[in-house]
VOBA-1610 file (N, C-alpha, C; in pm, whole numbers, padded with zeros to 5 digits, always signed):
BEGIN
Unk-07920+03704+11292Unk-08009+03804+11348Unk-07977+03824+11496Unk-07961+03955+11512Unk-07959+04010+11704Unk-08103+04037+11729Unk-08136+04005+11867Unk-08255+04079+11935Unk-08213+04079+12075Unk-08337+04225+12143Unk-08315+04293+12274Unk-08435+04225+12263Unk-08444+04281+12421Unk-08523+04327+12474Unk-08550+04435+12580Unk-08604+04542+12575Unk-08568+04659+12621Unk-08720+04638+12743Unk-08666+04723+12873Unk-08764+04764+12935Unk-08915+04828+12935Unk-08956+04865+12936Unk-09138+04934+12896Unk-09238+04873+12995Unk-09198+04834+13130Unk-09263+04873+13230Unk-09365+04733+13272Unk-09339+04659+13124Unk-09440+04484+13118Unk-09328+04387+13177Unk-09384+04263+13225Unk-09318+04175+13288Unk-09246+04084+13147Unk-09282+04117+13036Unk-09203+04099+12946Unk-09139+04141+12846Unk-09139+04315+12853Unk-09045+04341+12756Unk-09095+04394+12701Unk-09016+04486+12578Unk-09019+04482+12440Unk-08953+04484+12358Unk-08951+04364+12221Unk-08857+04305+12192Unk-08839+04400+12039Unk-08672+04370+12064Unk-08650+04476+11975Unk-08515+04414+11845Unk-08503+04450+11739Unk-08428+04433+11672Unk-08286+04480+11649Unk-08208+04432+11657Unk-08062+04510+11701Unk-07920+04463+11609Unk-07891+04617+11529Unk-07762+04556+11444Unk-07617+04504+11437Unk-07564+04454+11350Unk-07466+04322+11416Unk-07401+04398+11491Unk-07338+04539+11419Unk-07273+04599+11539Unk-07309+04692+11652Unk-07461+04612+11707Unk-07475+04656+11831Unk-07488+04829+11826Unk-07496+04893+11734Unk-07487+05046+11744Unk-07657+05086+11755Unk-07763+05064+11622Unk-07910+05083+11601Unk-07992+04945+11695Unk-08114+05004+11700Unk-08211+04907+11746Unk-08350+04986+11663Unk-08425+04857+11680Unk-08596+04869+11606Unk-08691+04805+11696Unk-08777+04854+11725Unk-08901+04783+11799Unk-08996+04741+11688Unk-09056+04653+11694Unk-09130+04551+11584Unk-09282+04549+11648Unk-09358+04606+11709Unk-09463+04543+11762Unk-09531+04537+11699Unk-09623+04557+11563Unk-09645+04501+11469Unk-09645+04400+11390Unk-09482+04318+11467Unk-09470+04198+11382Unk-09471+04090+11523Unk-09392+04143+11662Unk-09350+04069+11784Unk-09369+04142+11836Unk-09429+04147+11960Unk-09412+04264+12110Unk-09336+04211+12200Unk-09318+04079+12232Unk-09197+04031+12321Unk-09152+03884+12279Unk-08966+03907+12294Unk-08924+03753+12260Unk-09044+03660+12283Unk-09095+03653+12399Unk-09193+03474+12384Unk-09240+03464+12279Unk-09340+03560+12223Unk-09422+03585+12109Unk-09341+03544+11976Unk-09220+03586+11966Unk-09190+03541+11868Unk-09080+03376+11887Unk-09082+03346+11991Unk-09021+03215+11992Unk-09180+03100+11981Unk-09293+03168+11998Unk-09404+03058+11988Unk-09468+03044+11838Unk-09377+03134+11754Unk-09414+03119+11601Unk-09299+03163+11518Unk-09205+03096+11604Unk-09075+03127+11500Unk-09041+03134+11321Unk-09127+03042+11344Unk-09156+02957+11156Unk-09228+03106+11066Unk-09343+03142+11157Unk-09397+03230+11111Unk-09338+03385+11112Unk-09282+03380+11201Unk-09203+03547+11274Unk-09080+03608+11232Unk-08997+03517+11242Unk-08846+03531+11227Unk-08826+03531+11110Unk-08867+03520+10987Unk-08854+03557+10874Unk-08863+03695+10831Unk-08987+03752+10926Unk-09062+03893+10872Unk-08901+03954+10932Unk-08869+03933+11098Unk-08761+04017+11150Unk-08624+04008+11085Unk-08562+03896+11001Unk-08485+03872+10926Unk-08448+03990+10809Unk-08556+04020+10754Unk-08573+04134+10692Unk-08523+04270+10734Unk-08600+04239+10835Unk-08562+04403+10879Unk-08467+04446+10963Unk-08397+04293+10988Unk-08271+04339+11084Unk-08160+04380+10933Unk-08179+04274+10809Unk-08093+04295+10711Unk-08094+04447+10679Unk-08278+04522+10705Unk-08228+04706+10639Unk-08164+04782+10769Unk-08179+04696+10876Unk-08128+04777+10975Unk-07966+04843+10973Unk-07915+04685+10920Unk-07774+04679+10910Unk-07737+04742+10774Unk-07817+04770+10666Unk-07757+04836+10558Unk-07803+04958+10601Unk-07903+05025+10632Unk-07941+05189+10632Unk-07990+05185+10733Unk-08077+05308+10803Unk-08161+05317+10896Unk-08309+05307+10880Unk-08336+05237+10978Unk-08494+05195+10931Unk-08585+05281+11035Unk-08699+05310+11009Unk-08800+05427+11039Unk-08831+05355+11202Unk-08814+05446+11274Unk-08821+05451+11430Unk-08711+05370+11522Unk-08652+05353+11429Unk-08471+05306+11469Unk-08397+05395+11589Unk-08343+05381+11726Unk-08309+05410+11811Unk-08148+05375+11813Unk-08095+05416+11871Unk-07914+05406+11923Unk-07951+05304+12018Unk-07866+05191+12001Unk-07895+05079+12095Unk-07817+05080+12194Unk-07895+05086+12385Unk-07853+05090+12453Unk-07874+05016+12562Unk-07775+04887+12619Unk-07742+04800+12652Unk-07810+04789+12809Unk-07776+04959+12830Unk-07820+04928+12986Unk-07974+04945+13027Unk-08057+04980+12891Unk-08217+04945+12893Unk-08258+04811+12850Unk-08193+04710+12876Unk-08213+04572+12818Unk-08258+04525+12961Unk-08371+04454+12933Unk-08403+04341+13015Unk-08294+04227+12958Unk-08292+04105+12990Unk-08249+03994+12982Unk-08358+03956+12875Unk-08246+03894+12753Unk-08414+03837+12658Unk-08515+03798+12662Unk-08517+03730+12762Unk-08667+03668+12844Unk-08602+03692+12952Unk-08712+03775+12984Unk-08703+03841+13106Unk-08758+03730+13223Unk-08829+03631+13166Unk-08869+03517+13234Unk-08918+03446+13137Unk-08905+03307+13188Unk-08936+03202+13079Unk-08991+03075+13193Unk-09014+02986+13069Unk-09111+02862+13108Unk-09030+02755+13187Unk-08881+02788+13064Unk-08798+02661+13148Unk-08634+02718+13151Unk-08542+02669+13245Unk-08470+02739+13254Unk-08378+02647+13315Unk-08286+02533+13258Unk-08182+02404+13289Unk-08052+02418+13301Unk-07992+02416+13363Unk-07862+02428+13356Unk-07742+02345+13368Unk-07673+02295+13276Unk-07633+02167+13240Unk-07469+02190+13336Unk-07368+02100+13292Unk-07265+02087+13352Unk-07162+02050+13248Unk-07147+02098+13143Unk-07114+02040+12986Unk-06946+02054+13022Unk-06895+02141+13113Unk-06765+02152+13125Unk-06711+02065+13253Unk-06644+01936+13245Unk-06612+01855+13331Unk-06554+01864+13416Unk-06413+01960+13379Unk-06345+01981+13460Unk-06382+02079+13553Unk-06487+02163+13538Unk-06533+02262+13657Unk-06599+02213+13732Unk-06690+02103+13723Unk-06749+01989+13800Unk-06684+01937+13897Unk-06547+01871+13856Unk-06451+01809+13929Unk-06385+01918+14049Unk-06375+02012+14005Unk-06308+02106+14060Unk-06380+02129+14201Unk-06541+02156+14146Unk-06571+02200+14249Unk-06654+02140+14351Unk-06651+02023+14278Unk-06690+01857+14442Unk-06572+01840+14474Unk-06471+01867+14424Unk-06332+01808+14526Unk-06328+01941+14654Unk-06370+02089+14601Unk-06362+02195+14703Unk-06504+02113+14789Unk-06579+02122+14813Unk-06639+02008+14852Unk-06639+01938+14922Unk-06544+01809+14884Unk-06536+01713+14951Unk-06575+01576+14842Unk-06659+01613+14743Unk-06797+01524+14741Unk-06722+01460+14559Unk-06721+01293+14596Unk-06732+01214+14517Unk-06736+01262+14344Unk-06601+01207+14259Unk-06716+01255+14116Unk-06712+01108+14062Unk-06820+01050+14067Unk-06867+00940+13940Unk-06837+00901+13831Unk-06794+00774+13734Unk-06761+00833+13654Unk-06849+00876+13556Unk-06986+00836+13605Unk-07090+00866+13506Unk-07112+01011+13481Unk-07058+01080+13499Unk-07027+01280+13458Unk-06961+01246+13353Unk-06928+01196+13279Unk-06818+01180+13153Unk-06925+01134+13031Unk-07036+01072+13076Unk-07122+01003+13024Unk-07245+01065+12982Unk-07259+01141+13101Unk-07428+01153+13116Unk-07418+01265+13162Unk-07513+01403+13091Unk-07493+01532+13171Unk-07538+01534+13286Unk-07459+01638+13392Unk-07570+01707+13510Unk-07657+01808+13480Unk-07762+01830+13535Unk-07826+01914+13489Unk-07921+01984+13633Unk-07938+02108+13609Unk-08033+02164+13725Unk-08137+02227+13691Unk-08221+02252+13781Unk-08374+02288+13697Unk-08376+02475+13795Unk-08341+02580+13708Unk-08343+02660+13787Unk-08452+02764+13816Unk-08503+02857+13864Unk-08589+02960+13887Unk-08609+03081+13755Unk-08687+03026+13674Unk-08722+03129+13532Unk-08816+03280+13537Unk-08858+03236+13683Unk-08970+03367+13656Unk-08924+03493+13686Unk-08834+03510+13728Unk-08797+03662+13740Unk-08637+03670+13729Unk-08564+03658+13605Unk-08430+03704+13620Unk-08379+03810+13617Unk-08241+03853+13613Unk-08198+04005+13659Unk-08144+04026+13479Unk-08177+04150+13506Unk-08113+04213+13386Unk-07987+04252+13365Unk-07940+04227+13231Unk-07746+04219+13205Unk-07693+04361+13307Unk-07734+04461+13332Unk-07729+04573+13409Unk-07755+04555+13563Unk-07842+04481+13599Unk-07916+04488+13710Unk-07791+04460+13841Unk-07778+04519+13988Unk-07723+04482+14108Unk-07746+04358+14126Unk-07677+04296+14177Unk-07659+04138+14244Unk-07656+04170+14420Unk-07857+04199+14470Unk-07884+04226+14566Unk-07863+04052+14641Unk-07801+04080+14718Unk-07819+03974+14832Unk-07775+04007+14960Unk-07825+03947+15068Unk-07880+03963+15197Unk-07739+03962+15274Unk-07647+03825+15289Unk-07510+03857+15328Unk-07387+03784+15228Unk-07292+03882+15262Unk-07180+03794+15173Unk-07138+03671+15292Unk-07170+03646+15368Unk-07117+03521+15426Unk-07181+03354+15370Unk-07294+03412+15211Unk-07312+03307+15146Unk-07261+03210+15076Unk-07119+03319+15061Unk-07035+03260+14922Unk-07055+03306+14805Unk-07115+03457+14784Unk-07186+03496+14668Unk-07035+03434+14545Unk-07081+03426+14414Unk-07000+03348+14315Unk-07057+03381+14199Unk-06981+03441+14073Unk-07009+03425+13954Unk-06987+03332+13878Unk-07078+03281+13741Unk-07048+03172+13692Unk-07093+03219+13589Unk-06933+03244+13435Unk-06986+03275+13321Unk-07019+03155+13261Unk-07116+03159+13171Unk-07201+03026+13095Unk-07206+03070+12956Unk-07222+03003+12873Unk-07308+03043+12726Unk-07441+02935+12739Unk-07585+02995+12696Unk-07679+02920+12670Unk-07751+02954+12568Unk-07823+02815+12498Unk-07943+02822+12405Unk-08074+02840+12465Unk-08131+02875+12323Unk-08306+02907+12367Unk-08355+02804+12302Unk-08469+02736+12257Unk-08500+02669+12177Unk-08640+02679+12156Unk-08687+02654+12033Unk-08825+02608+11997Unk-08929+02513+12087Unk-09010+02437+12017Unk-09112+02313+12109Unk-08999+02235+12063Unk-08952+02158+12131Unk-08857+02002+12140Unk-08930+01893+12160Unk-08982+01791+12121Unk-09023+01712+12136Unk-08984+01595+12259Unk-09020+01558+12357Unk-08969+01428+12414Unk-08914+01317+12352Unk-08772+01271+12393Unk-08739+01174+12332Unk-08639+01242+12176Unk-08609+01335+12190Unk-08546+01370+12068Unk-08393+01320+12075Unk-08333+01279+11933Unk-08198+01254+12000Unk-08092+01371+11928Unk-07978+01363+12022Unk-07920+01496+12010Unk-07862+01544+11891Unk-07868+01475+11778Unk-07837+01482+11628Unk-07966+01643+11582Unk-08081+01550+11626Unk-08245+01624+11574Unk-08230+01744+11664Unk-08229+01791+11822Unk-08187+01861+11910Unk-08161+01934+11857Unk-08021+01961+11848Unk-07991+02083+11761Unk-08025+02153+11700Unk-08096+02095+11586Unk-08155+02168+11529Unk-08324+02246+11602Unk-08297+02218+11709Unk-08401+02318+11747Unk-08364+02455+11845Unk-08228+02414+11835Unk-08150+02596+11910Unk-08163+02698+11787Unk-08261+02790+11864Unk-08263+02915+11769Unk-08228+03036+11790Unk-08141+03033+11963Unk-08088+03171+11963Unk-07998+03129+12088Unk-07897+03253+12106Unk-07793+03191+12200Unk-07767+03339+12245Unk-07698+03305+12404Unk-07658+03452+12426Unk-07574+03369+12588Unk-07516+03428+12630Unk-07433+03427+12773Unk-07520+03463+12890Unk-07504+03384+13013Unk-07550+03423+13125Unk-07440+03397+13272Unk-07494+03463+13345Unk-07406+03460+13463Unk-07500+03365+13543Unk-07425+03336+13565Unk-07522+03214+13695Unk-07503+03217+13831Unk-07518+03320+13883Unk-07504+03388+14043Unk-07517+03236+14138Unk-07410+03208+14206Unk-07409+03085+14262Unk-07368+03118+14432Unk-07462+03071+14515Unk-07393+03100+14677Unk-07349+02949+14785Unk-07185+02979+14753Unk-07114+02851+14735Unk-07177+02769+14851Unk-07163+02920+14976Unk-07153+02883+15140Unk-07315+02797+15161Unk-07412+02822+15043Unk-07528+02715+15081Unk-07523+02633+14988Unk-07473+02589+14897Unk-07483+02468+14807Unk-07458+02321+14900Unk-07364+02344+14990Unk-07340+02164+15057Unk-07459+02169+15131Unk-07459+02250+15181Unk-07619+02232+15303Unk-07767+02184+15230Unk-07760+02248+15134Unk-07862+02210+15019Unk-07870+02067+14913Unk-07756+02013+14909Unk-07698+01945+14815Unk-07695+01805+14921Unk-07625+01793+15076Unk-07657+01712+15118Unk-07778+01672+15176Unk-07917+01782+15187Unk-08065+01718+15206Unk-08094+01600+15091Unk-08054+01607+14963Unk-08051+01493+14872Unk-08175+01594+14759Unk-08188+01704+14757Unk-08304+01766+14606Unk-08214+01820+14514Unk-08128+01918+14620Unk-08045+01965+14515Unk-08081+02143+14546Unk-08029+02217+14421Unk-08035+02347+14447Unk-08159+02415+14428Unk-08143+02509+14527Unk-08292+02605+14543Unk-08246+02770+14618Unk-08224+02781+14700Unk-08133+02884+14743Unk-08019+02979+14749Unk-07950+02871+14688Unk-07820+02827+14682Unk-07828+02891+14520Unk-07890+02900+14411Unk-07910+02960+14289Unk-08018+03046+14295Unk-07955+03137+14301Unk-08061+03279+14345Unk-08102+03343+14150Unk-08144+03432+14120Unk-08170+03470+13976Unk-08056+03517+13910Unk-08083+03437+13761Unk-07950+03452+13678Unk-07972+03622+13569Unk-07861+03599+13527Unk-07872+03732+13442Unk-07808+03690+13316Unk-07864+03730+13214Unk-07826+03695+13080Unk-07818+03828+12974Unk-07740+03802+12902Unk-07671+03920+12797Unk-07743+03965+12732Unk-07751+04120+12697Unk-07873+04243+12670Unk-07890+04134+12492Unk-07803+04089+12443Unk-07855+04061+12298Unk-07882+03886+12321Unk-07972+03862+12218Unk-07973+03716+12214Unk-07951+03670+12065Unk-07822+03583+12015Unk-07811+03588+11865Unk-07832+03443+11837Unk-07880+03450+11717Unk-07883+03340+11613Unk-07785+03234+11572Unk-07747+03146+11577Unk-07639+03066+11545Unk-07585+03080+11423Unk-07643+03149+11307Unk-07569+03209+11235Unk-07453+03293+11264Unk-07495+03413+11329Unk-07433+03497+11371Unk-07308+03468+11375Unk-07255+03383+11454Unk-07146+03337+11497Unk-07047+03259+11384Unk-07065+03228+11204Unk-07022+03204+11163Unk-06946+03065+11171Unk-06829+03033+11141Unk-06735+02932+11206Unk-06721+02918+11335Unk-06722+03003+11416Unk-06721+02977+11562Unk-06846+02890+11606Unk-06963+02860+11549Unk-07060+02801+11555Unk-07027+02670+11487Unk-06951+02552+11554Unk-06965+02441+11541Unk-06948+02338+11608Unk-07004+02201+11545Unk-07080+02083+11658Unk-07168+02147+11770Unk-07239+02180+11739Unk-07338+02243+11848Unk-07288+02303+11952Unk-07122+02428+11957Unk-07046+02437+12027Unk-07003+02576+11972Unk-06974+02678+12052Unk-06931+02804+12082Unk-06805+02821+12092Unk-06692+02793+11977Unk-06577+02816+11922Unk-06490+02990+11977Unk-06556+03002+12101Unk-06471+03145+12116Unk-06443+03168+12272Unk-06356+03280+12275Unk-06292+03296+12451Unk-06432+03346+12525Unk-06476+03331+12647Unk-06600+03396+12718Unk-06490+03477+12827Unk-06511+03618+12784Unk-06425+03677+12873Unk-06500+03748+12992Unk-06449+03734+13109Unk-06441+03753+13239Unk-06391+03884+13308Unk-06435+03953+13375Unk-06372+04064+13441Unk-06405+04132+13545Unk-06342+04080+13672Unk-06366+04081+13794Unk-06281+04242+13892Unk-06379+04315+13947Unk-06331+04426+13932Unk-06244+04501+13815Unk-06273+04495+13762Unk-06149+04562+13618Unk-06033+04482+13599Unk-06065+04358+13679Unk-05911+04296+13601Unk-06000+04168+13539Unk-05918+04167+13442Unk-05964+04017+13338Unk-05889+03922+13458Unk-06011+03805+13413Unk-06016+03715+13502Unk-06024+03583+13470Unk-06102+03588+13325Unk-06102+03436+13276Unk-06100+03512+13101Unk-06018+03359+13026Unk-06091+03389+12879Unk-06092+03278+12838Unk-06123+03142+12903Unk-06138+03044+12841Unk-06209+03008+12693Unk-06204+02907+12590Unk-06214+02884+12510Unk-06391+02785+12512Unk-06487+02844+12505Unk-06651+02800+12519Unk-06692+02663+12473Unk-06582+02629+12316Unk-06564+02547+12214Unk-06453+02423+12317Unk-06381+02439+12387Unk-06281+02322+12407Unk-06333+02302+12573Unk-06303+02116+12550Unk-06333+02069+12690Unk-06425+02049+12744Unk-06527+02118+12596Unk-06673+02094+12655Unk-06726+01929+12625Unk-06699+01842+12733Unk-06799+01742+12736Unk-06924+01676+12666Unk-07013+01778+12696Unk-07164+01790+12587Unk-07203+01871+12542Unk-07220+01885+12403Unk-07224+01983+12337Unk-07422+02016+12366Unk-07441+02128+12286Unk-07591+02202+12342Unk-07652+02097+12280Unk-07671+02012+12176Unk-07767+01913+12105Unk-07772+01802+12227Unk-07679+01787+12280Unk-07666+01647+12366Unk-07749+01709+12520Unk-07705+01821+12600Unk-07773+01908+12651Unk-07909+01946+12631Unk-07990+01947+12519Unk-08123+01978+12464Unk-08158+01845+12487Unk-08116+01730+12413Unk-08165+01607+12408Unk-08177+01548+12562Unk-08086+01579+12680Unk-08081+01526+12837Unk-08203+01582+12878Unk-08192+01720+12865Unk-08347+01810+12887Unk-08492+01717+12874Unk-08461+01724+12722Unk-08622+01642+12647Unk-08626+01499+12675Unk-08490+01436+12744Unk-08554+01229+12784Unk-08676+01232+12795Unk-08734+01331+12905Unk-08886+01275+13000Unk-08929+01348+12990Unk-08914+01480+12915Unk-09076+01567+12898Unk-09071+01650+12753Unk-09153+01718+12707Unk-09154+01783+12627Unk-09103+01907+12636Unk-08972+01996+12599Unk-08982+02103+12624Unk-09073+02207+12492Unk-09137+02305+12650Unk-09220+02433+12534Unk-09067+02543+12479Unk-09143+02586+12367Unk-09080+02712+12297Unk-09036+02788+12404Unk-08880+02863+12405Unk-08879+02947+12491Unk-08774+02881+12606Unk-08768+02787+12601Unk-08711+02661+12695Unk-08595+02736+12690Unk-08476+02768+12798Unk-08327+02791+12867Unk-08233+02709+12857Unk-08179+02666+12806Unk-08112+02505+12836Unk-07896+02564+12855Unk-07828+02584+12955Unk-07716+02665+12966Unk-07607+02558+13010Unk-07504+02577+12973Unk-07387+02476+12980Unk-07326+02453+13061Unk-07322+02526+13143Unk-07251+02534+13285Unk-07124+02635+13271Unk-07086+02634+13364Unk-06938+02727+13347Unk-06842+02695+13276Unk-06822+02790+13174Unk-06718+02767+13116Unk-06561+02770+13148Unk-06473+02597+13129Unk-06339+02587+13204Unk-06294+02512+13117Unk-06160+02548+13102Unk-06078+02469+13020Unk-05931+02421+13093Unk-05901+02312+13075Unk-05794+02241+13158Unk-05705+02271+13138Unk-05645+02386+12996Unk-05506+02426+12947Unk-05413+02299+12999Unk-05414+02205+12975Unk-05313+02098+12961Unk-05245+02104+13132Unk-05300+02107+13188Unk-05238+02108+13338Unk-05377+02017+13420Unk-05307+01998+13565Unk-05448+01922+13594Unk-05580+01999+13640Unk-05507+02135+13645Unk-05634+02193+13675Unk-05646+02399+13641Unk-05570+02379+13557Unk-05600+02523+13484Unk-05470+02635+13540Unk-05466+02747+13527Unk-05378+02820+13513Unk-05398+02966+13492Unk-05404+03060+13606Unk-05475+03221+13569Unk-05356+03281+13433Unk-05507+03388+13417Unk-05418+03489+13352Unk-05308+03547+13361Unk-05284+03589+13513Unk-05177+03655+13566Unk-04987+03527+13518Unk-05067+03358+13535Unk-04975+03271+13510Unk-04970+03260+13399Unk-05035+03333+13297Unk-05053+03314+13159Unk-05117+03231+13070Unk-05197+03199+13190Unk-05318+03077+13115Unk-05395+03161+13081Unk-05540+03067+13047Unk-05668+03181+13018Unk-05774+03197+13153Unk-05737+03199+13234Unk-05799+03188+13365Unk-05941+03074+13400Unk-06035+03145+13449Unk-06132+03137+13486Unk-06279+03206+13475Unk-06370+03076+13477Unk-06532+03189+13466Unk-06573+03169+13607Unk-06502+03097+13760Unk-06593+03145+13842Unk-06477+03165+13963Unk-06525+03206+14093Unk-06391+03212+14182Unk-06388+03085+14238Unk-06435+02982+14228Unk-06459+02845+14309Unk-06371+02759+14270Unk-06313+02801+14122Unk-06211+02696+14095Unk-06091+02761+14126Unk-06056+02905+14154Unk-05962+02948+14201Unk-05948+02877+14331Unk-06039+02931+14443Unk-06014+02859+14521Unk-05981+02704+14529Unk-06027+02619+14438Unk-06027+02522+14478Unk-05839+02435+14474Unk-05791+02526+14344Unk-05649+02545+14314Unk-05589+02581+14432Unk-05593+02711+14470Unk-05552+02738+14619Unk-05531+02652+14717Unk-05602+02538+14734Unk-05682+02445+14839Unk-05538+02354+14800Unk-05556+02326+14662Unk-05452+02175+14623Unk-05328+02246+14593Unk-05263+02367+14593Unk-05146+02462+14591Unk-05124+02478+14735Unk-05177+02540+14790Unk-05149+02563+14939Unk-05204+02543+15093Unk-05296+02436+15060Unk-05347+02364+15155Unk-05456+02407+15179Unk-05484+02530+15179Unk-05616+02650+15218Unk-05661+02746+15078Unk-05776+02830+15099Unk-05828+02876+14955Unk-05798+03035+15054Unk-05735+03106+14942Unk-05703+03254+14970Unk-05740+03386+14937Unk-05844+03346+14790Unk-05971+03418+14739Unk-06098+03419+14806Unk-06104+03538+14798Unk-06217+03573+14911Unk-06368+03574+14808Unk-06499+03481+14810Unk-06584+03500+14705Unk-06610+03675+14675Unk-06722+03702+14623Unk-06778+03837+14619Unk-06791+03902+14717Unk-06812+03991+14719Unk-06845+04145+14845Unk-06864+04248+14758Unk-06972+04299+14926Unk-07039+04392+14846Unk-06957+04542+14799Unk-06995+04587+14673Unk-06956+04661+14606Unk-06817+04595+14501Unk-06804+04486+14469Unk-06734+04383+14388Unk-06826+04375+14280Unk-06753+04394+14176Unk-06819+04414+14010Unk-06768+04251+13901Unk-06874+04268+13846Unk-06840+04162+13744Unk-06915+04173+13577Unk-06791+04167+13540Unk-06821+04187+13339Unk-06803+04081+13308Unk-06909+04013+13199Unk-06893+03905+13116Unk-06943+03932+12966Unk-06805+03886+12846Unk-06871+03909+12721Unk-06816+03816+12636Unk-06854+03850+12508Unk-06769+03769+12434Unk-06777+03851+12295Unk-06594+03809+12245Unk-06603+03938+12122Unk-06554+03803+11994Unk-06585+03877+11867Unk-06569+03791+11733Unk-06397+03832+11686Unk-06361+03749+11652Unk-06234+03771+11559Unk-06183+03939+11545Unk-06316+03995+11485Unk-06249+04121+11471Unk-06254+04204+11633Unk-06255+04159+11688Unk-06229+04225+11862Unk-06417+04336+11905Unk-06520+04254+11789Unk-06634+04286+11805Unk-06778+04266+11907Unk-06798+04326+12003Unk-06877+04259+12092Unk-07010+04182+12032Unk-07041+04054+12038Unk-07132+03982+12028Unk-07298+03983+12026Unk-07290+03954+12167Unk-07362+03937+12248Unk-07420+04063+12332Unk-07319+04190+12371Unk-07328+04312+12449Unk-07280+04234+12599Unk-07250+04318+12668Unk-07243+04298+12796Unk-07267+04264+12909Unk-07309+04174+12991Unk-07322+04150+13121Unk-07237+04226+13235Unk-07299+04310+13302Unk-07208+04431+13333Unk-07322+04439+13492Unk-07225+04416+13612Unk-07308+04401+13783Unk-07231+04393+13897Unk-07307+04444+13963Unk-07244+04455+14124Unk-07283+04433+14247Unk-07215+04371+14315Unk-07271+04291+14408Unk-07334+04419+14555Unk-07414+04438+14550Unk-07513+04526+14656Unk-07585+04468+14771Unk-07506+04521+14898Unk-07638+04471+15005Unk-07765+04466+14996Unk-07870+04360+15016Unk-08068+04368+15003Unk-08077+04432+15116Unk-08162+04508+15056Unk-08273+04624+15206Unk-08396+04548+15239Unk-08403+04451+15198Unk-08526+04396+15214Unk-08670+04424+15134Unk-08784+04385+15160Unk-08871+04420+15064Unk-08916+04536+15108Unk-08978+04592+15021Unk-08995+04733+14991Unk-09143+04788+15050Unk-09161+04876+15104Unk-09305+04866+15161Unk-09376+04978+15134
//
């Protein structure tokens, strides 16, 4: 099963039903008026929409719309909880050595994880307003789960089975305040400004074979001004898979329905010590930080310049048959005017 969520003027949406190939959409409010609603009675809900995404995809169903990507809020347009793990090691490494800063070996062991800002994210469409580029503005493609109530204490076998929908997010990162932030000793707050996540949110079905060990078996492709930029493999290199990720989440609390739980940037080591662009014929990269950080251990200095304004960034991911997924993450980096009066 696909679902939107389309704009209508509420701080949450309205959630809509959407066919595999992304062409029709259905609004359900009769059965759901917004994703939360139906992630707080999944048991009860997602059966009725199951249905009707199946007539969506065979015929057209009565008040059925042309589905369009750039009226999508982000599936939850805000949520309760919103974690962001570090499941890919080698991007970790990469980017405490740009840094400076120690890696442990307990990262091999034990996820990182960050607790980020849920109440107001940007939509797969929305500008990437910020104040100056002398922050380090930075994209970071991710894949994340949603999940049900998780219990505290779950272990990551049981976990799993409580991811009930998945979709990609960008994780807008501003490099130039992360050490300043990172050496007070809390961690990030500034420095992770609001994320944006992909107009569809799908089912782990969906994904067929590419859906295994609690792991996203496909390229997350990248595209930085119009040039492809990364297509790493979501499925390889990943460290902790989303069950082990869900389960780090739930040690010490209960997560509610609705819960974010995201993997970190997706990087793959292509058999070198530290990756290899497209242009070299690797599969690149999901953020510019490990470019640079290559740069740094290639030529002493980093020669990629982060974001600026009017600098665009696409993130998607397509199925075997060269089919978009998920829909698009599609943004541009825009000077803030400040608040609005």
């Amino acid at each position: 099963m696909k679902l939107a969520t389309y704009r209508n003027g509420t701080r949450d949406g309205q959630l809509m039903v959407v066919s595999k190939n992304l062409s029709s959409a259905v609004a359900v409010p009769a059965i759901a008026s917004c994703m939360q609603e139906l992630l707080d009675d999944w048991d009860g809900i997602a059966p009725k929409l199951e249905k009707i995404y199946q007539q969506l995809n065979d015929s057209d169903v009565d008040g059925s719309v042309q589905f369009d990507e750039a009226l999508c809020e982000s599936p939850l347009p805000r949520a309760y909880q919103w974690a962001d793990g570090s499941a890919y090691v080698n991007h970790v490494e990469l980017v405490r050595r740009a840094r400076g800063a120690e890696m442990p070996p307990s990262f091999w062991e034990d996820p990182l994880m960050y607790q980020g800002g849920s109440d107001d994210f940007l939509a797969p469409y929305d500008d990437i307003e910020m104040g100056s580029t002398e922050w380090g503005i930075d994209f970071e493609g991710e894949v994340a789960v949603i999940t049900d109530d998780v219990p505290m204490g779950v272990d990551a076998k049981a976990a799993g089975q409580h991811i009930k929908l998945l979709m990609l997010v960008n994780d807008v990162s501003l490099r130039g305040l992360i050490p300043g932030e990172l050496g007070k000793g809390f961690g990030f707050f500034q420095s992770k400004p609001s994320s944006a996540f992909s107009p569809v949110a799908v089912t782990p079905d969906e994904l067929g074979d590419a859906w295994k060990a609690n792991k996203v078996h496909l390229p997350l492709l990248s595209e930085y001004n119009g040039k492809a930029f990364g297509k790493p493999n979501a499925g390889e290199d990943m460290t902790f898979d989303f069950g082990q990720l869900v389960a780090h989440a739930a040690k010490t609390r209960h997560l509610g329905a609705g819960a974010i739980i995201g993997s970190g940037t997706v990087s793959n080591k292509q058999g070198t010590d530290h990756g290899t662009s497209i242009d070299e014929g690797g599969v690149g990269y999901s953020c510019i930080a490990e470019v640079r950080m290559i740069e740094t251990i290639r030529d002493g200095k980093p020669a990629t310049q982060f974001m600026q304004f009017g600098d665009t960034i696409k993130i998607e991911m397509k199925d075997d048959g060269d089919q978009s997924i998920f829909g698009t993450i599609n943004q541009k980096v825009v000077q803030y005017e400040g608040p609005q009066k």
